[in-house]
C-alpha positions in Angstrom: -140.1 -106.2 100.4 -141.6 -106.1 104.1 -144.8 -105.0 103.2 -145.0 -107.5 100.5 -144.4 -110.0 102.9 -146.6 -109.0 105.5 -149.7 -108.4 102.9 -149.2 -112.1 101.5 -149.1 -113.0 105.1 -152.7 -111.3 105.1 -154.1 -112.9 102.4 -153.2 -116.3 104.0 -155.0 -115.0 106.7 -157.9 -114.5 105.4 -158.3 -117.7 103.4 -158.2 -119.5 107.2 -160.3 -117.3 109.0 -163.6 -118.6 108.2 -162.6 -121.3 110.0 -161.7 -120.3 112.8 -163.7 -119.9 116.2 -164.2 -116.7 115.5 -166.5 -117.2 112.9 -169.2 -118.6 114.7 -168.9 -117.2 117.9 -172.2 -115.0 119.5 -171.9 -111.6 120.7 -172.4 -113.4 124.5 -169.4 -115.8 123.8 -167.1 -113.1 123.5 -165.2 -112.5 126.8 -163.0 -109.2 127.4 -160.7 -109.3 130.1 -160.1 -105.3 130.4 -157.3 -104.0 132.7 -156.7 -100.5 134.0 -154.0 -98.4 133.8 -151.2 -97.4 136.7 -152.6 -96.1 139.5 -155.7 -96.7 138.7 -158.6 -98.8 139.2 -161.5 -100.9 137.5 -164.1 -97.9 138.1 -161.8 -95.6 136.6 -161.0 -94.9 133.0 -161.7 -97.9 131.5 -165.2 -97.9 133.1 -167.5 -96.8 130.6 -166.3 -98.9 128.1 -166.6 -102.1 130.7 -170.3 -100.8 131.0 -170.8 -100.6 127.3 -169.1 -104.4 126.4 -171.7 -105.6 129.0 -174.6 -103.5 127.6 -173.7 -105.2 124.4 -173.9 -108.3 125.8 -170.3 -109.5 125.9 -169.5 -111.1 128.9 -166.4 -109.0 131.0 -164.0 -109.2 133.4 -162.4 -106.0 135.1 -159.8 -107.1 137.7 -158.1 -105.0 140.5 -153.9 -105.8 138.9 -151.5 -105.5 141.0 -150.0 -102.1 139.6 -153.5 -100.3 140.4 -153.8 -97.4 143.5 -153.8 -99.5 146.2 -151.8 -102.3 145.4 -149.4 -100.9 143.0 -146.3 -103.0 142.3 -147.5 -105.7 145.3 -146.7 -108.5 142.9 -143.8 -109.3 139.8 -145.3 -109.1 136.5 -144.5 -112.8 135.8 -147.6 -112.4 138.7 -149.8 -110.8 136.8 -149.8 -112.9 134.1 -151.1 -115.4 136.0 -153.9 -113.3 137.6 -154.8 -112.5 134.0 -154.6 -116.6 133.4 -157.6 -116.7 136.2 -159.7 -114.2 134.7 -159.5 -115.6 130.9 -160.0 -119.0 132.7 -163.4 -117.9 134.2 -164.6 -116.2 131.2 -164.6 -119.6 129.6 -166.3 -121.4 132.8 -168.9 -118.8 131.8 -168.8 -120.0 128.2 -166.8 -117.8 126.4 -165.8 -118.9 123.3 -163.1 -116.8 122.7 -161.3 -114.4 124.7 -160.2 -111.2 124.0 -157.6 -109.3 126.6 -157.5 -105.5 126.4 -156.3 -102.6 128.7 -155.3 -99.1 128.9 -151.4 -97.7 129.2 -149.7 -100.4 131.8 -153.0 -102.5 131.5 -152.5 -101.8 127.6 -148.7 -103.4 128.3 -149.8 -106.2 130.5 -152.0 -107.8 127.2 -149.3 -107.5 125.1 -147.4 -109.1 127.1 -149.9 -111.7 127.9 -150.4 -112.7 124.3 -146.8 -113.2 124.5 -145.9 -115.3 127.0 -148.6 -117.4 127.9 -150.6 -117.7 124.3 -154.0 -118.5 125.7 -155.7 -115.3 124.0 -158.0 -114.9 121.0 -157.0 -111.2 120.7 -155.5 -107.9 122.2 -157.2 -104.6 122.8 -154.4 -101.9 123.1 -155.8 -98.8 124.2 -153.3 -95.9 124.9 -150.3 -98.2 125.2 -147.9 -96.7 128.2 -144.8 -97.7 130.6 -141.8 -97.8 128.4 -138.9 -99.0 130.3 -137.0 -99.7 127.3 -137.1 -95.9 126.6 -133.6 -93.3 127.7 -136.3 -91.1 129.5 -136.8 -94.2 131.5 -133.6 -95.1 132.0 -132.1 -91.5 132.7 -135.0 -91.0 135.3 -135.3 -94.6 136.7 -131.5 -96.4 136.2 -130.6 -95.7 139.3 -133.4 -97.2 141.1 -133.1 -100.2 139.2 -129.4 -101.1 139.9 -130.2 -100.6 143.4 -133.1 -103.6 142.9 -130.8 -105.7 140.6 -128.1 -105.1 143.7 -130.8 -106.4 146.3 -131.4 -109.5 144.1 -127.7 -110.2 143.9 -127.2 -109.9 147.2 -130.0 -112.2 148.3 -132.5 -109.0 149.2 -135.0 -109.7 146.8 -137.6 -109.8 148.5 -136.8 -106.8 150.8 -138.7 -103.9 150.7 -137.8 -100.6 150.4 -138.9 -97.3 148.1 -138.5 -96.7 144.6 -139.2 -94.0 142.2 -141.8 -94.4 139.4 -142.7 -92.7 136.4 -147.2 -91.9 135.2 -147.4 -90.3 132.3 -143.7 -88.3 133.2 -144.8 -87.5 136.8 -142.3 -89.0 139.3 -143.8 -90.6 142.7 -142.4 -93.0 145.3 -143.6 -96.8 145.8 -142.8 -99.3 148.1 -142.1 -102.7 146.5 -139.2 -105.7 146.7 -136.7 -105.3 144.9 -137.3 -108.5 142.2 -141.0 -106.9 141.8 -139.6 -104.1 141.1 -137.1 -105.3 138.7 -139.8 -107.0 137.0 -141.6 -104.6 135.5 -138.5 -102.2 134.3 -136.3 -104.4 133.5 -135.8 -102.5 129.6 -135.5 -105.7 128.2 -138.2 -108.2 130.1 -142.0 -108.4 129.6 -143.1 -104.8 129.8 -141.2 -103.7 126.6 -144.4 -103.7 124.3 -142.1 -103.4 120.4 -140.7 -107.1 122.1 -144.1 -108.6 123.4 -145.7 -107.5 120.1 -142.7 -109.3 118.2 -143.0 -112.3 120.2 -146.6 -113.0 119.7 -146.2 -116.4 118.2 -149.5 -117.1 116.4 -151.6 -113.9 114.2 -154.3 -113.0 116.4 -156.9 -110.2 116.0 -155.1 -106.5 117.3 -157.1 -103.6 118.1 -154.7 -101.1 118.7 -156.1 -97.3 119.8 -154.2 -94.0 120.3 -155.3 -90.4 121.2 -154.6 -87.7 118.9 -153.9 -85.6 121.8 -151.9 -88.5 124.1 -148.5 -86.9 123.8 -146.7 -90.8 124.8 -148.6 -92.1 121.5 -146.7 -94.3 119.8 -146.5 -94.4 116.0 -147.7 -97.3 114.4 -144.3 -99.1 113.3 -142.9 -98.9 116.8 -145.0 -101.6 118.2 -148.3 -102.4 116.1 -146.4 -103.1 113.1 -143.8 -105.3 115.0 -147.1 -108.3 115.7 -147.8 -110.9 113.4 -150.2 -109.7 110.7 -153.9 -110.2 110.9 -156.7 -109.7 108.6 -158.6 -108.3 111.6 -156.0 -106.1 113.1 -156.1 -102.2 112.7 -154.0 -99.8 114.2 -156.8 -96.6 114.9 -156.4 -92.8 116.3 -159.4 -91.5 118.0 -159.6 -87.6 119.5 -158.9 -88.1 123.2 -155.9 -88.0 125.3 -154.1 -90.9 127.2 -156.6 -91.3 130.2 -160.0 -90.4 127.8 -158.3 -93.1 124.5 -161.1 -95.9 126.5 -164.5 -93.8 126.5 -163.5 -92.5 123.5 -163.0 -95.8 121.6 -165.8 -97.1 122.9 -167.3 -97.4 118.9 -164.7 -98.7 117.7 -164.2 -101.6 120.2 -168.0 -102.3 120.3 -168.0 -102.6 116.2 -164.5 -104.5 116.1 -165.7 -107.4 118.3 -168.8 -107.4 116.3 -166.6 -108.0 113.3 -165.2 -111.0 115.7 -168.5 -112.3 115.8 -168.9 -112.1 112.2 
């Protein structure tokens, strides 16, 4: 009965997407906000693919977030939202028609999460989704650090500083951060649980959604991608790479999805 549903919800789709923006939009009024993953930075992983969008003509955006190597976790994630607002907001100054926000593992999290809470996206790029505080291997590995923020807010330390543990991919590391940043971004039920962001998507946009074959923190395909409101445009895809390669090696099938944008 859930698939049912969720293939009639298709078919409405479909019958209203010829008029929609998308129909009509160039390959040059189609912006791609694309964020990096933890730790890294916009000449990283998600590099090639920024070249390639811009090859291609698509006008694109690649902002330094506040979880990258030298600022990680230097603003709340409620923050980052609205650093992502400013870059979707210049893409249309620049005449973008419609706006797509993408990323790779926490950048990845971040659009989910975007397309959740503020709603001012045309569609989500999810490549190698990662950061999982809703997760026991989270939670066994990282409680302890959050009570210890959560006790700094409730005892009017917030925005004290002080060193936390983190958790890339299953390596540990230390950061420095307040403790209401911190408790922003692993809070295991706030913004950063993707199955919740991708539930809370209020309208059916477009969802590209790319795992590696060989990314061992892949998720299946019910576990979040499943979870959005359907669209007719949305595909869930597996490509061979593993989680830091999933962005070069997609780069086909992102090129060839916003063409079908375009379309």
């Amino acid at each position: 009965m859930k698939n049912r549903h969720r293939w009639v919800a298709v078919l409405l789709m479909l019958v209203s997407v010829a008029a929609s923006p998308m129909a009509s939009a160039a390959i040059g009024e189609i912006g791609v906000v694309l964020l990096h993953g933890k730790g890294g930075t916009p000449s990283g992983y998600i590099s090639a693919l920024a070249l390639a969008l811009q090859d291609r003509g698509h006008l694109v955006s690649t902002p330094e977030m506040p979880w990258s190597k030298g600022r990680i976790y230097d603003a709340s994630l409620d923050e980052a939202m609205v650093e992502i607002d400013q870059e979707v907001k210049v893409l249309r100054q620049k005449g973008a028609k419609i706006v797509i926000v993408g990323g790779q593992s926490l950048g990845a999290n971040a659009a989910l999460g975007y397309a959740a809470s503020r709603g001012r996206v045309d569609g989500i790029i999810v490549l190698a989704p990662g950061h999982n505080p809703e997760q026991p291997g989270f939670a066994r590995r990282l409680g302890a650090d959050l009570s210890k923020a959560r006790a700094m807010i409730a005892a009017g330390r917030g925005k004290q500083k002080t060193t936390f543990s983190d958790l890339n991919q299953g390596q540990s590391s230390d950061v420095t951060a307040t403790g209401d940043v911190y408790a922003s971004w692993f809070d295991p039920a706030g913004l950063a649980v993707m199955p919740k962001s991708a539930a809370a998507i209020k309208s059916p946009i477009p969802l590209l959604f790319v795992v590696g074959s060989d990314d061992r923190s892949a998720p299946t395909q019910d576990y979040i991608f499943d979870k959005a409101p359907p669209h007719p445009m949305s595909k869930f895809v597996t490509v061979t790479a593993n989680h830091l390669s999933v962005p070069t090696a997609a780069i086909a099938e992102v090129t060839a999805w916003l063409i079908t944008l375009a379309q």
